[in-house]
HTML snippet that shows the backbone in 3Dmol.js (N, CA, C, O; Angstrom):
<script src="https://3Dmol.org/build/3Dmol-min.js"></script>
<div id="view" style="width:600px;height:400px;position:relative"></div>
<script>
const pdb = `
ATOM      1  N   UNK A   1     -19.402   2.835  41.017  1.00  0.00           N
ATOM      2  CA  UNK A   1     -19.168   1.640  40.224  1.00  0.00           C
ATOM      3  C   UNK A   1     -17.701   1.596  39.807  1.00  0.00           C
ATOM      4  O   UNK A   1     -17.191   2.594  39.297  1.00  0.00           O
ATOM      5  N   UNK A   2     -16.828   0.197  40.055  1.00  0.00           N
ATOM      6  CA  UNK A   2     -15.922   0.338  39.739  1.00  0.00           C
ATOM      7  C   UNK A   2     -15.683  -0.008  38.378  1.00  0.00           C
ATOM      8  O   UNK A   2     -16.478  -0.811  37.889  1.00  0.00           O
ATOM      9  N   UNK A   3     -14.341   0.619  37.333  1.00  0.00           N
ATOM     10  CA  UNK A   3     -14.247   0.707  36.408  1.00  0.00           C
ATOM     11  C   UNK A   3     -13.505  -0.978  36.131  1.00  0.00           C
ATOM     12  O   UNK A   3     -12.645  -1.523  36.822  1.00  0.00           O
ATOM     13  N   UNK A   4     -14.218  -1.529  34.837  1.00  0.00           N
ATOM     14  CA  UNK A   4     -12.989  -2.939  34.570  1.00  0.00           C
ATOM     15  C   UNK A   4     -12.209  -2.458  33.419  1.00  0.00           C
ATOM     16  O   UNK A   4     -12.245  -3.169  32.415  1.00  0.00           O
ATOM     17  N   UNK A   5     -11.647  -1.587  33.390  1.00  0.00           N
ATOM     18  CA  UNK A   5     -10.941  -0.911  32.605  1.00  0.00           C
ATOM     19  C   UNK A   5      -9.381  -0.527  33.146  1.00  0.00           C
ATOM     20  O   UNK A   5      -9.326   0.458  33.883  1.00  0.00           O
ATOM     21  N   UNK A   6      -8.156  -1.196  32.854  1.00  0.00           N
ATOM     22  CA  UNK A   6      -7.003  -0.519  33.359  1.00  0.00           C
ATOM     23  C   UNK A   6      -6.539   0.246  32.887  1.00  0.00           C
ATOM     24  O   UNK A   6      -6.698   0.212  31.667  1.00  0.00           O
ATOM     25  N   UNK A   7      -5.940   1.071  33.261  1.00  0.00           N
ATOM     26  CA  UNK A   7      -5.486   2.229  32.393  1.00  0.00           C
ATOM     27  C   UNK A   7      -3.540   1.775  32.509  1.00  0.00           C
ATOM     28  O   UNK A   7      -3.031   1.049  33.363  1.00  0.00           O
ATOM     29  N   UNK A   8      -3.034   2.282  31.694  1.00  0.00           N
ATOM     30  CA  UNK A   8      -1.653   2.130  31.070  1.00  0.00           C
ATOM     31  C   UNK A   8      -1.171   3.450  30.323  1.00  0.00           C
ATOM     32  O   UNK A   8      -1.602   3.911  29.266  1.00  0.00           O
ATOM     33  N   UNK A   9       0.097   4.064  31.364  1.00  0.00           N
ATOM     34  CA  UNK A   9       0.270   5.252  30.270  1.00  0.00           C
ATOM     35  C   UNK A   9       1.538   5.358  29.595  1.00  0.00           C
ATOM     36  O   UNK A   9       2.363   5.141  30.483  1.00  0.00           O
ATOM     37  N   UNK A  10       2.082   5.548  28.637  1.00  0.00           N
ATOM     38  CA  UNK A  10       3.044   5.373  27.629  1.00  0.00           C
ATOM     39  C   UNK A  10       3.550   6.894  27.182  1.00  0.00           C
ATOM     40  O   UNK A  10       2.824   7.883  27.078  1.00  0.00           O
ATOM     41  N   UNK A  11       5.182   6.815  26.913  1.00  0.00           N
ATOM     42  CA  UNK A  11       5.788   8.229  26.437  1.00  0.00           C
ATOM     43  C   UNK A  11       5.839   7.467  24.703  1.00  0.00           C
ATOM     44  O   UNK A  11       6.582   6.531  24.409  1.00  0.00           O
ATOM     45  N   UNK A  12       4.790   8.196  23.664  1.00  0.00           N
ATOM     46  CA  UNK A  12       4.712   8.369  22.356  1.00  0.00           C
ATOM     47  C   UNK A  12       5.803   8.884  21.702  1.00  0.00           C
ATOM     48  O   UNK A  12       5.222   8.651  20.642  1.00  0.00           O
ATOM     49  N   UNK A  13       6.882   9.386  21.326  1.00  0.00           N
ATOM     50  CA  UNK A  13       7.395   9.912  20.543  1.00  0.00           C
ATOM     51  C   UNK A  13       7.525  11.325  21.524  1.00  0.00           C
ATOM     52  O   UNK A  13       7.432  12.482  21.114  1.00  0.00           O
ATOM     53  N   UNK A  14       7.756  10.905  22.868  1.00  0.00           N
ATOM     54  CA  UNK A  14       7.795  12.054  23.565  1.00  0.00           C
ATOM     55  C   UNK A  14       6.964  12.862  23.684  1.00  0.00           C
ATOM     56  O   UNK A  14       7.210  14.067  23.624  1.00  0.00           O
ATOM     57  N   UNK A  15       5.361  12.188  23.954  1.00  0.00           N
ATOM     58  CA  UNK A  15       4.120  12.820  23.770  1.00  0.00           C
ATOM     59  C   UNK A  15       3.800  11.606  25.174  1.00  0.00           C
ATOM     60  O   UNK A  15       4.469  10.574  25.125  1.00  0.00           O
ATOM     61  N   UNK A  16       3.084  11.723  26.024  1.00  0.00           N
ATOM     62  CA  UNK A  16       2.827  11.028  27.242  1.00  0.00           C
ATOM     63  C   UNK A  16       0.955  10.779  26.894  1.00  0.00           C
ATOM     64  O   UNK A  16       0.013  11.533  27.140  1.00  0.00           O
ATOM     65  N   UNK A  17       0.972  10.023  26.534  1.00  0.00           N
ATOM     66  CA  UNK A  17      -0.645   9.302  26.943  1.00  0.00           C
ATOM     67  C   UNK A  17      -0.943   8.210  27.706  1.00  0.00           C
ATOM     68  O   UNK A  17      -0.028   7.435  27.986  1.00  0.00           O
ATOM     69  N   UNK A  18      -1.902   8.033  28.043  1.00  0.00           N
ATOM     70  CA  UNK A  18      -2.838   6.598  28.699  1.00  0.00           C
ATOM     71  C   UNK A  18      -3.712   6.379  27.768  1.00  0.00           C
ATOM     72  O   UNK A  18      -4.431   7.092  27.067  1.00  0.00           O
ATOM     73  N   UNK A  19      -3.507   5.157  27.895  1.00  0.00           N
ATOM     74  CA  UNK A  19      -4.629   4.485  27.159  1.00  0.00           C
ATOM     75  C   UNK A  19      -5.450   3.123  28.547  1.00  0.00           C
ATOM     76  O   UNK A  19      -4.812   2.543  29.427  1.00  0.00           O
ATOM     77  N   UNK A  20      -6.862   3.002  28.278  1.00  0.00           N
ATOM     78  CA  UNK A  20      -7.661   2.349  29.137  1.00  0.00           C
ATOM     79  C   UNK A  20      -8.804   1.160  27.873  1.00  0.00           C
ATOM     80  O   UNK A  20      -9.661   1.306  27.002  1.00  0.00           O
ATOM     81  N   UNK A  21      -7.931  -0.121  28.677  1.00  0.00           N
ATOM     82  CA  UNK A  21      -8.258  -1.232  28.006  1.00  0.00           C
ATOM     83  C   UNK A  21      -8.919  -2.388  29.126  1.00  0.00           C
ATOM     84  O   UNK A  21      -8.725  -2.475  30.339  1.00  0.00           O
ATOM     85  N   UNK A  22      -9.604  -3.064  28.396  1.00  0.00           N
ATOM     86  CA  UNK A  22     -10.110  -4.190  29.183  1.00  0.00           C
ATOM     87  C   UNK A  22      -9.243  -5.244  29.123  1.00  0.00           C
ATOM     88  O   UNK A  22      -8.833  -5.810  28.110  1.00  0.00           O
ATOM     89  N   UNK A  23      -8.799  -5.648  31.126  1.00  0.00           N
ATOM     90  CA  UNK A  23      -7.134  -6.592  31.199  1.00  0.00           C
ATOM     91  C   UNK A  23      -7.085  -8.009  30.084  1.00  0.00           C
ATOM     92  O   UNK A  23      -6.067  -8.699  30.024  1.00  0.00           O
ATOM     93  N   UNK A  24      -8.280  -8.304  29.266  1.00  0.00           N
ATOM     94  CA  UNK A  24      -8.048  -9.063  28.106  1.00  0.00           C
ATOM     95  C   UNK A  24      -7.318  -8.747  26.732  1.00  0.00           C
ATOM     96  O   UNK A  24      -6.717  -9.461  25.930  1.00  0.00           O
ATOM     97  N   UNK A  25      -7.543  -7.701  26.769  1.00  0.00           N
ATOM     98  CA  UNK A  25      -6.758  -7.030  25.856  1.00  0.00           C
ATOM     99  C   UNK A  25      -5.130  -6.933  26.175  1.00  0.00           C
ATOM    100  O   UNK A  25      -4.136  -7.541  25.777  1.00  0.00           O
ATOM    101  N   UNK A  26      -5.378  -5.866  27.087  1.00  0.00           N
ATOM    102  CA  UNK A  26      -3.935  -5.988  27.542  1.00  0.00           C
ATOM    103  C   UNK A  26      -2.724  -7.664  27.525  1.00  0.00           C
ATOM    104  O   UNK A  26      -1.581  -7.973  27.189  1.00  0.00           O
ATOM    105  N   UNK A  27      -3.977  -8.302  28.137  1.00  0.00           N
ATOM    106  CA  UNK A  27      -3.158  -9.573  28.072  1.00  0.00           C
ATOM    107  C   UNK A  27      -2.610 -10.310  26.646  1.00  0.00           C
ATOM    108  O   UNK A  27      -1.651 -11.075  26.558  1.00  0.00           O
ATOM    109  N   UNK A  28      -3.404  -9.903  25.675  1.00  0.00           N
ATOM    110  CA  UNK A  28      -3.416 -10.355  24.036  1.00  0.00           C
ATOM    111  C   UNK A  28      -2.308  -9.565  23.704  1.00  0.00           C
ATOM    112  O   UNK A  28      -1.504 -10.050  22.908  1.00  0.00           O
ATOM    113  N   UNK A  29      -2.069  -8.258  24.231  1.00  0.00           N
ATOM    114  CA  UNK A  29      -1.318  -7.420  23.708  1.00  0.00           C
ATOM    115  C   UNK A  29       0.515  -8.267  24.001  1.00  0.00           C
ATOM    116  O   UNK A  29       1.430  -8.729  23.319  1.00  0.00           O
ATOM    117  N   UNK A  30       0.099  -7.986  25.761  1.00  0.00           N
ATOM    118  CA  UNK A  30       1.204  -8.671  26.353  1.00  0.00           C
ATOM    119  C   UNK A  30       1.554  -9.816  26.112  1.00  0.00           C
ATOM    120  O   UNK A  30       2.618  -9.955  26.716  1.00  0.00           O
ATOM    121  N   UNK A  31       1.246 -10.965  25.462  1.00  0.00           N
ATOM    122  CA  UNK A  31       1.266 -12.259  24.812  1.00  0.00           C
ATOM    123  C   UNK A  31       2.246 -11.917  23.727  1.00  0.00           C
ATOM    124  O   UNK A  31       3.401 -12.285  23.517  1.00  0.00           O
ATOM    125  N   UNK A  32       1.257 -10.925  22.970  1.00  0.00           N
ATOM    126  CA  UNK A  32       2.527 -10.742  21.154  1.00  0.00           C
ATOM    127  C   UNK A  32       3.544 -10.461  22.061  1.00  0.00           C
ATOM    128  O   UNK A  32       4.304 -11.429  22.097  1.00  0.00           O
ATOM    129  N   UNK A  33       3.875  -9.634  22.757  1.00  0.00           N
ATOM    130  CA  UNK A  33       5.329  -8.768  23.067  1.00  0.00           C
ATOM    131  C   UNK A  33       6.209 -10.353  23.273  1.00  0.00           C
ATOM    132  O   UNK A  33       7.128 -10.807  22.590  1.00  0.00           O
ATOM    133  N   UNK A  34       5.589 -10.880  24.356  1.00  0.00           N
ATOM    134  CA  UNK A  34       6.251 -12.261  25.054  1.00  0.00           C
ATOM    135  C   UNK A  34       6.776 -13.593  23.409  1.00  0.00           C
ATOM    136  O   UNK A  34       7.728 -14.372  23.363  1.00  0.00           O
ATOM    137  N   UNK A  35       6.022 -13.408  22.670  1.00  0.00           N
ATOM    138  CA  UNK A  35       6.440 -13.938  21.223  1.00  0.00           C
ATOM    139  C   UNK A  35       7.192 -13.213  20.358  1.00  0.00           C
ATOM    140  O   UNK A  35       7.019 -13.558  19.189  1.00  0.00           O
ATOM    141  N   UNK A  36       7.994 -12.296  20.526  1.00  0.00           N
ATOM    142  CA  UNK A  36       8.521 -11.820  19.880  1.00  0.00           C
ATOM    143  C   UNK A  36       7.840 -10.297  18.332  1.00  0.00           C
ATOM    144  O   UNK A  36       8.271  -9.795  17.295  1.00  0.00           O
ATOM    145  N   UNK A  37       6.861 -10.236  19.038  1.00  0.00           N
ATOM    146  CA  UNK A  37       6.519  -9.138  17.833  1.00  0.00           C
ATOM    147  C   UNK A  37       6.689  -7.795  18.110  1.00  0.00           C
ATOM    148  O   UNK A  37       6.445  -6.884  17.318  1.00  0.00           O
ATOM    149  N   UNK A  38       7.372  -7.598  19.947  1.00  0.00           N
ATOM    150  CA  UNK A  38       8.188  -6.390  19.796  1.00  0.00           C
ATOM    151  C   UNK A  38       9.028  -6.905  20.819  1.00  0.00           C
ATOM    152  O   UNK A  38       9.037  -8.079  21.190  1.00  0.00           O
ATOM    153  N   UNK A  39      10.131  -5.465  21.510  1.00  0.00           N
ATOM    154  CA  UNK A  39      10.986  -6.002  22.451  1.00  0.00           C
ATOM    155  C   UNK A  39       9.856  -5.626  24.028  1.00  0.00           C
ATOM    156  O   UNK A  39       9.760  -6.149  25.138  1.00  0.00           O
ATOM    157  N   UNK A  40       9.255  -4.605  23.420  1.00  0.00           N
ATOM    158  CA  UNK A  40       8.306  -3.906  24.744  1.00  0.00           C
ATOM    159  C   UNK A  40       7.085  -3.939  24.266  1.00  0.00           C
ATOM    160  O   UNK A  40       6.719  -3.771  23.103  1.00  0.00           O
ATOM    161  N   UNK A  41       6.263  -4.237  25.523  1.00  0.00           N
ATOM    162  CA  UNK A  41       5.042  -3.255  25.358  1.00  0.00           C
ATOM    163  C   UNK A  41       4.632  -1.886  24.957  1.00  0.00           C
ATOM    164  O   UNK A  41       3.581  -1.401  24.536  1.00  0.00           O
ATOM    165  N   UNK A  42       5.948  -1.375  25.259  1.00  0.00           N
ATOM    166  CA  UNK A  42       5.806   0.390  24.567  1.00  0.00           C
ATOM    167  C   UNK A  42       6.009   0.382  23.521  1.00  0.00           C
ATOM    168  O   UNK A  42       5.436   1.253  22.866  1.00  0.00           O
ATOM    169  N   UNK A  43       7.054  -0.726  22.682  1.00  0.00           N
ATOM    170  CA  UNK A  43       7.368  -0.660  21.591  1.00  0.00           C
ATOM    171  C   UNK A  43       6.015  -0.884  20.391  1.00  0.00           C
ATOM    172  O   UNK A  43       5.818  -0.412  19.271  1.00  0.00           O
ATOM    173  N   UNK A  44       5.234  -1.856  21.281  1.00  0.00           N
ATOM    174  CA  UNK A  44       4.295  -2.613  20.412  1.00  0.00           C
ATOM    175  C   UNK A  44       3.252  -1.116  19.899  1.00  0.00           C
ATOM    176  O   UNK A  44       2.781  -0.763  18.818  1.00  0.00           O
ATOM    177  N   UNK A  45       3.223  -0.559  21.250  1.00  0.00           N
ATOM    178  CA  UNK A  45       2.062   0.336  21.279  1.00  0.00           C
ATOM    179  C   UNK A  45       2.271   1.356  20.373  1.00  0.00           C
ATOM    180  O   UNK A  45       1.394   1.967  19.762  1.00  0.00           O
ATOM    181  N   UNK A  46       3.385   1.509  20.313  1.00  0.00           N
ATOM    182  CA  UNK A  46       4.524   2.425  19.338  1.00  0.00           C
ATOM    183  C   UNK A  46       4.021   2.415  18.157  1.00  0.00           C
ATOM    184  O   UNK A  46       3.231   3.228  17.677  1.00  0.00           O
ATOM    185  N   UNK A  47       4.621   1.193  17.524  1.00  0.00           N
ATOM    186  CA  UNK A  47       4.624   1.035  16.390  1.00  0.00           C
ATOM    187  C   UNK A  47       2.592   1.060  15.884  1.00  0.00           C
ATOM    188  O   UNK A  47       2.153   1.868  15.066  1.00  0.00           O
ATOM    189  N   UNK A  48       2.026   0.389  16.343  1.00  0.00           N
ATOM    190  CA  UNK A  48       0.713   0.786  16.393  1.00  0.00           C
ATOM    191  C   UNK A  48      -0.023   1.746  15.978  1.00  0.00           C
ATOM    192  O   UNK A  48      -0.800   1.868  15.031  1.00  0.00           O
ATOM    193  N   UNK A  49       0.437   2.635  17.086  1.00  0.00           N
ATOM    194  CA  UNK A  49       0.528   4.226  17.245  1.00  0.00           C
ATOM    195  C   UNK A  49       0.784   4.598  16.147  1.00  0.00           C
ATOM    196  O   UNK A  49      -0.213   5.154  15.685  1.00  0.00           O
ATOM    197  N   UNK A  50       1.852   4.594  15.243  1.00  0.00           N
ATOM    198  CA  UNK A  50       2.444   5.122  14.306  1.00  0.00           C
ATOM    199  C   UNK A  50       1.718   4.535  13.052  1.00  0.00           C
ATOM    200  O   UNK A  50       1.856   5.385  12.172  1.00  0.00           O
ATOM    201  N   UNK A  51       1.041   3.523  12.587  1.00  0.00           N
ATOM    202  CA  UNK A  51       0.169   2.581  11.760  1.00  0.00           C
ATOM    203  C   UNK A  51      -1.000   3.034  11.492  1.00  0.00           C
ATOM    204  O   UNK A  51      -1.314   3.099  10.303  1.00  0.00           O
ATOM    205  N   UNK A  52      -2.031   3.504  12.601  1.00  0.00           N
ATOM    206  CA  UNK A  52      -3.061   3.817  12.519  1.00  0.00           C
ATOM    207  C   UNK A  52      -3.521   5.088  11.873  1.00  0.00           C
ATOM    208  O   UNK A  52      -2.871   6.132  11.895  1.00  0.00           O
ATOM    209  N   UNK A  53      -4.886   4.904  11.197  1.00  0.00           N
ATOM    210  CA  UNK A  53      -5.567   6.405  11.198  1.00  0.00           C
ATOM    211  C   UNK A  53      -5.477   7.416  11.773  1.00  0.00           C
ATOM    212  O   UNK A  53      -5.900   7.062  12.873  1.00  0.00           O
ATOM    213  N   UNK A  54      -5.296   8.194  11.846  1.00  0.00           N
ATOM    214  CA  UNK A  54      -5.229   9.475  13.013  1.00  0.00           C
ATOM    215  C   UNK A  54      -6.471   9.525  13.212  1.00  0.00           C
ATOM    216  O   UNK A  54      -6.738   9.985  14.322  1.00  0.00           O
ATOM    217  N   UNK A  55      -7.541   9.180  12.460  1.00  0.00           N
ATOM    218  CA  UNK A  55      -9.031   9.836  13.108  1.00  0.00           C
ATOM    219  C   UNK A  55      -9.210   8.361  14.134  1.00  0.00           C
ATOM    220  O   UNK A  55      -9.901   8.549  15.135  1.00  0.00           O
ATOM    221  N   UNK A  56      -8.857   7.476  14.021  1.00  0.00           N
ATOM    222  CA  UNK A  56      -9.210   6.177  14.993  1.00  0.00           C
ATOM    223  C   UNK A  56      -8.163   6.310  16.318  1.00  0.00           C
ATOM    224  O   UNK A  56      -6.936   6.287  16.220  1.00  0.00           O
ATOM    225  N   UNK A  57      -8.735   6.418  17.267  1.00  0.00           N
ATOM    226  CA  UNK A  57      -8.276   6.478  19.089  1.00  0.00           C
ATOM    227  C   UNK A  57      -7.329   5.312  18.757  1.00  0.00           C
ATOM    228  O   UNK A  57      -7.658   4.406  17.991  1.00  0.00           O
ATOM    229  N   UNK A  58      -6.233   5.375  19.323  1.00  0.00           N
ATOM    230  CA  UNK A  58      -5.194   4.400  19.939  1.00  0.00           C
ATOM    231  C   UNK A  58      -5.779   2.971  20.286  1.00  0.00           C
ATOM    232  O   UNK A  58      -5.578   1.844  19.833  1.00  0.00           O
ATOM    233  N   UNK A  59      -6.652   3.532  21.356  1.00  0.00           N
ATOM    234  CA  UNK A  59      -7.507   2.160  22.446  1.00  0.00           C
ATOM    235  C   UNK A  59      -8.016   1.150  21.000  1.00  0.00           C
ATOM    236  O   UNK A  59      -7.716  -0.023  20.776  1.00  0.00           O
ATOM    237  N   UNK A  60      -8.771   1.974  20.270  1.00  0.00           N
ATOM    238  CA  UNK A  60      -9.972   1.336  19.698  1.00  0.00           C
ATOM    239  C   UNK A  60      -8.668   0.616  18.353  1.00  0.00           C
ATOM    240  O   UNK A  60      -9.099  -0.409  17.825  1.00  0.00           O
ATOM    241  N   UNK A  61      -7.410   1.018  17.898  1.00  0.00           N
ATOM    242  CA  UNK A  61      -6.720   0.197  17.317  1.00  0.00           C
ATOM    243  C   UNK A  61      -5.716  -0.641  18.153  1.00  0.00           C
ATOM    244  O   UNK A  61      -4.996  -1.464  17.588  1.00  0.00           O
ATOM    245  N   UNK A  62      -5.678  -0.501  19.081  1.00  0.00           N
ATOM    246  CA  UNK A  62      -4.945  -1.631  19.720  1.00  0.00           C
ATOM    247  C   UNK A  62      -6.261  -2.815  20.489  1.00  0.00           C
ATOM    248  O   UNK A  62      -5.857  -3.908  20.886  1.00  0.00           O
ATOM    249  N   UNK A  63      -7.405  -2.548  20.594  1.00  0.00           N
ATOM    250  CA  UNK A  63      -8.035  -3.478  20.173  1.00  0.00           C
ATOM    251  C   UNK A  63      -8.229  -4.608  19.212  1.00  0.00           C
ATOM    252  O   UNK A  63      -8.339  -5.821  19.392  1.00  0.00           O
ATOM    253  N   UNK A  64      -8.241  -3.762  18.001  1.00  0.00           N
ATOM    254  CA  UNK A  64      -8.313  -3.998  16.195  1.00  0.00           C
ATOM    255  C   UNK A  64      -7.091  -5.045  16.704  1.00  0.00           C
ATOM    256  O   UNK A  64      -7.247  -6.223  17.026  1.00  0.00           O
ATOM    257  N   UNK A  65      -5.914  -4.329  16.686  1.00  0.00           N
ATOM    258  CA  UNK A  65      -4.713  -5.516  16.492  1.00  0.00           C
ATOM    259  C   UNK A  65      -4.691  -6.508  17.301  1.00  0.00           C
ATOM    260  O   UNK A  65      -4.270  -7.586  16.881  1.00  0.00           O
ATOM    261  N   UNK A  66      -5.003  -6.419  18.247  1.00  0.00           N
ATOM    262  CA  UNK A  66      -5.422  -7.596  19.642  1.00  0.00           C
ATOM    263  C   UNK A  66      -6.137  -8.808  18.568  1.00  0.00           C
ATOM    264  O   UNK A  66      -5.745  -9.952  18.336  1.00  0.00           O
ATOM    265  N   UNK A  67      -7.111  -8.197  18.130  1.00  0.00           N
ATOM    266  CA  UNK A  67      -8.280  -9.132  17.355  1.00  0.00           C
ATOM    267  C   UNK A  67      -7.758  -9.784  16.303  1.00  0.00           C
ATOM    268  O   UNK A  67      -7.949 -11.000  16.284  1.00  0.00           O
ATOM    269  N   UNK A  68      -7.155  -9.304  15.429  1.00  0.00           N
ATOM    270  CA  UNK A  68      -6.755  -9.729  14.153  1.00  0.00           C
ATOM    271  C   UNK A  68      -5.648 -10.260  14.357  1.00  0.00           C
ATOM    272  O   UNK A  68      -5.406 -11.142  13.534  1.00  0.00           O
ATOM    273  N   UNK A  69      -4.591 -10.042  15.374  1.00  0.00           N
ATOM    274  CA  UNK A  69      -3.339 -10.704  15.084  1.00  0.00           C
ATOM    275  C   UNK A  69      -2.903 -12.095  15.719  1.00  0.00           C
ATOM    276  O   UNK A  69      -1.819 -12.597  15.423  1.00  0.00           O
TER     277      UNK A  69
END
`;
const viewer = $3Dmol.createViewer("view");
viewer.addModel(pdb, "pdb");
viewer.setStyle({}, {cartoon: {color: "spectrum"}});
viewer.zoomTo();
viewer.render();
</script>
């Protein structure tokens, strides 16, 4: 079964992860960047990254912000 999940991997603060989102997301994500709410996609994920709970996964808050913003 194929996965509808893309995966995307990002250097953190000089920490290398992937994160695996559904391409709607991604696209919500990629939308803010294109409006000005960062200069990058890495940046966005960045700052994110840096926002969140530590006990809450990356994926599952860059969802959250997808949704709410």
């Amino acid at each position: 079964m194929k996965s509808h999940l893309r995966k995307r991997s990002f250097a953190l603060n000089q920490h290398k992860t992937s994160v695996a989102l559904e391409p709607e997301f991604w696209s919500a994500l990629e939308d803010m960047v294109s409006k000005h709410w960062a200069p990058t996609l890495t940046a966005l994920v960045l700052d994110i990254d840096m926002r969140r709970d530590p006990e809450q996964p990356l994926a599952s808050a860059l969802r959250v912000f997808a949704l709410v913003s």
